[in-house]
C-alpha positions in Angstrom: 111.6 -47.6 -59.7 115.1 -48.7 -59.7 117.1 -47.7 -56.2 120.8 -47.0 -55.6 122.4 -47.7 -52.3 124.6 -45.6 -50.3 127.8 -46.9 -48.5 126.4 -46.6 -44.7 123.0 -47.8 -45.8 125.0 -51.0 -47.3 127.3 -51.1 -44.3 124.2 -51.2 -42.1 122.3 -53.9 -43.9 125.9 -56.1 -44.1 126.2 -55.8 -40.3 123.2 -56.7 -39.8 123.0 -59.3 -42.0 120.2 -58.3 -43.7 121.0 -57.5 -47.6 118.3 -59.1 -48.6 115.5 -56.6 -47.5 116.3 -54.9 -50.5 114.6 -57.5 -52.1 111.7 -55.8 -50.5 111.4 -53.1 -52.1 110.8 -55.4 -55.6 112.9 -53.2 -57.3 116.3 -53.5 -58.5 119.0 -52.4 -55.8 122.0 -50.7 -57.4 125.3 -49.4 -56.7 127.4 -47.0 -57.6 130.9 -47.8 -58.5 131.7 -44.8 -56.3 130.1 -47.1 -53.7 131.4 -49.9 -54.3 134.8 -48.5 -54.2 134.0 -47.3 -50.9 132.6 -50.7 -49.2 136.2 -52.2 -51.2 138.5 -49.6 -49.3 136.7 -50.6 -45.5 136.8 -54.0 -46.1 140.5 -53.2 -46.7 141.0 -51.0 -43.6 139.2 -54.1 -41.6 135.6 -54.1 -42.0 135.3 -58.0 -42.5 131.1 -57.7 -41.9 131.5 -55.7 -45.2 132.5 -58.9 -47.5 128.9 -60.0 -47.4 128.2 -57.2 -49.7 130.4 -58.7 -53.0 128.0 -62.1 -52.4 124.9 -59.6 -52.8 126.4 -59.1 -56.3 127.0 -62.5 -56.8 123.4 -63.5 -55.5 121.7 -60.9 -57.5 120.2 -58.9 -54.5 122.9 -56.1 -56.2 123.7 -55.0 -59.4 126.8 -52.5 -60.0 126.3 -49.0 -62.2 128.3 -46.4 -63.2 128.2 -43.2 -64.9 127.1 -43.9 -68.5 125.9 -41.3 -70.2 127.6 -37.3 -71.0 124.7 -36.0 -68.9 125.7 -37.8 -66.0 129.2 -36.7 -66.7 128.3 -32.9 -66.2 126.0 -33.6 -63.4 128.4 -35.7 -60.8 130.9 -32.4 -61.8 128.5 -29.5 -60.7 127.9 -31.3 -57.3 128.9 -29.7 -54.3 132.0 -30.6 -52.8 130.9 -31.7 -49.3 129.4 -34.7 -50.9 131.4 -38.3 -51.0 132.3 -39.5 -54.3 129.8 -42.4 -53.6 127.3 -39.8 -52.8 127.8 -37.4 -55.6 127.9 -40.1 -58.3 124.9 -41.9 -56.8 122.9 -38.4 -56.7 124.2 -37.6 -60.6 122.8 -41.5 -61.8 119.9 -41.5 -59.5 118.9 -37.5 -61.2 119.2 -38.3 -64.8 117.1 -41.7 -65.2 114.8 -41.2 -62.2 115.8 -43.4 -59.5 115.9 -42.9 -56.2 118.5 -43.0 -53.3 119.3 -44.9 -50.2 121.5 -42.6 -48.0 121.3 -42.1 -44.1 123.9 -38.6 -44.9 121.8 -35.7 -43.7 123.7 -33.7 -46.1 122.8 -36.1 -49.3 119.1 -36.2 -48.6 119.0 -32.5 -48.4 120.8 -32.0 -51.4 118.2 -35.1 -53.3 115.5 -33.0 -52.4 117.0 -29.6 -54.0 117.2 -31.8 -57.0 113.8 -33.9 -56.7 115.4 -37.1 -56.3 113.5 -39.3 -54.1 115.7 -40.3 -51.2 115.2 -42.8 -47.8 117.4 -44.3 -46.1 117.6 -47.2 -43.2 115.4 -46.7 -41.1 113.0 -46.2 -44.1 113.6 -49.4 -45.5 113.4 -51.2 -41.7 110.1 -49.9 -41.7 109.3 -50.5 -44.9 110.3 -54.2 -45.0 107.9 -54.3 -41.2 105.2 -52.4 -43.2 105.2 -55.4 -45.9 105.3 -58.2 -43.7 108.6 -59.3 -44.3 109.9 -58.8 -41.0 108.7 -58.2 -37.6 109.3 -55.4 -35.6 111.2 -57.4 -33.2 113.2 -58.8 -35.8 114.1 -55.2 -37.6 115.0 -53.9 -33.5 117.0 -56.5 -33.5 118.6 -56.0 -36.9 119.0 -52.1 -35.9 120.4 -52.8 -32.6 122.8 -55.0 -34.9 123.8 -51.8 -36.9 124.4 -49.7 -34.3 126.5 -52.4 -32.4 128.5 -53.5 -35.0 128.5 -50.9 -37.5 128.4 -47.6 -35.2 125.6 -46.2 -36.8 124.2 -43.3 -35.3 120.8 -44.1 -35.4 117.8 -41.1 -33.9 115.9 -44.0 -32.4 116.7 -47.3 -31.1 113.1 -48.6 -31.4 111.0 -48.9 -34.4 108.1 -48.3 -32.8 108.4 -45.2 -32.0 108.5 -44.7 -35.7 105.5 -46.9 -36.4 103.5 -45.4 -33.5 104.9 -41.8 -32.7 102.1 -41.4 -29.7 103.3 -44.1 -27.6 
């Protein structure tokens, strides 16, 4: 099932270095042009790390979408006004053909699941990536250490394994 990628899930994985986990998920990785907008205006207020995320395009890893059809139209429209543009068009695409979303907004995941869009975000695809051998658990730490160095995010753990093996 095709994904879309949010703007901090994307800023995460370009600190970090790391696009290529999407690859992962052996699905194609999209992005909303809402999104993309959004990565274009950070790089512009500074955000260098974020340039990685134009060669992701270039390299395949990403593919750029936009709202296509009228039933997107109305959807992105009815939703709520706390959502980012990158967040709302993402949620309208990902609703009408099925996909599902990348997002590490509290606010975005809860509204996915009021409209059954299936939603994750990054420390659901660290784990993921550590679940399909394509990374160790050192090496996703150290790719989420990354991430919360170099792109502030505010991550609930700072150690995988406390995801992986909740009783320790």
């Amino acid at each position: 099932m095709p994904v879309l990628v949010d703007t901090v899930v994307l800023s995460n994985l370009a600190a970090a270095k790391c696009l290529d986990l999407l690859r992962t998920l052996h699905d194609t990785a999209y992005v909303a042009s809402g999104v993309y907008e959004e990565i274009q205006q950070g790089i512009q207020e500074g955000y260098a790390f974020l340039e990685v995320v134009d060669d992701a395009f270039t390299s395949g890893v990403l593919h750029l979408v936009t709202l296509d059809p009228e039933q997107e139209w109305r959807l992105y429209r009815t939703m709520p006004h706390y959502l980012h543009r990158g967040e709302a068009m993402s949620l309208a695409i990902a609703s009408s053909r099925g996909w599902r979303f990348l997002t590490d907004d509290w606010a975005a995941r809860r509204y996915a699941r009021q409209i059954n869009v299936s939603s994750s975000g990054t420390l659901g695809l660290l784990l993921y990536a550590v679940q399909q051998g394509e990374a160790t658990v050192e090496q996703a730490n150290a790719w989420l250490q990354t991430m919360i160095d170099r792109a502030h995010y505010r991550s609930p753990v700072t150690d995988l394994r406390l995801l992986i093996h909740p009783e320790q």
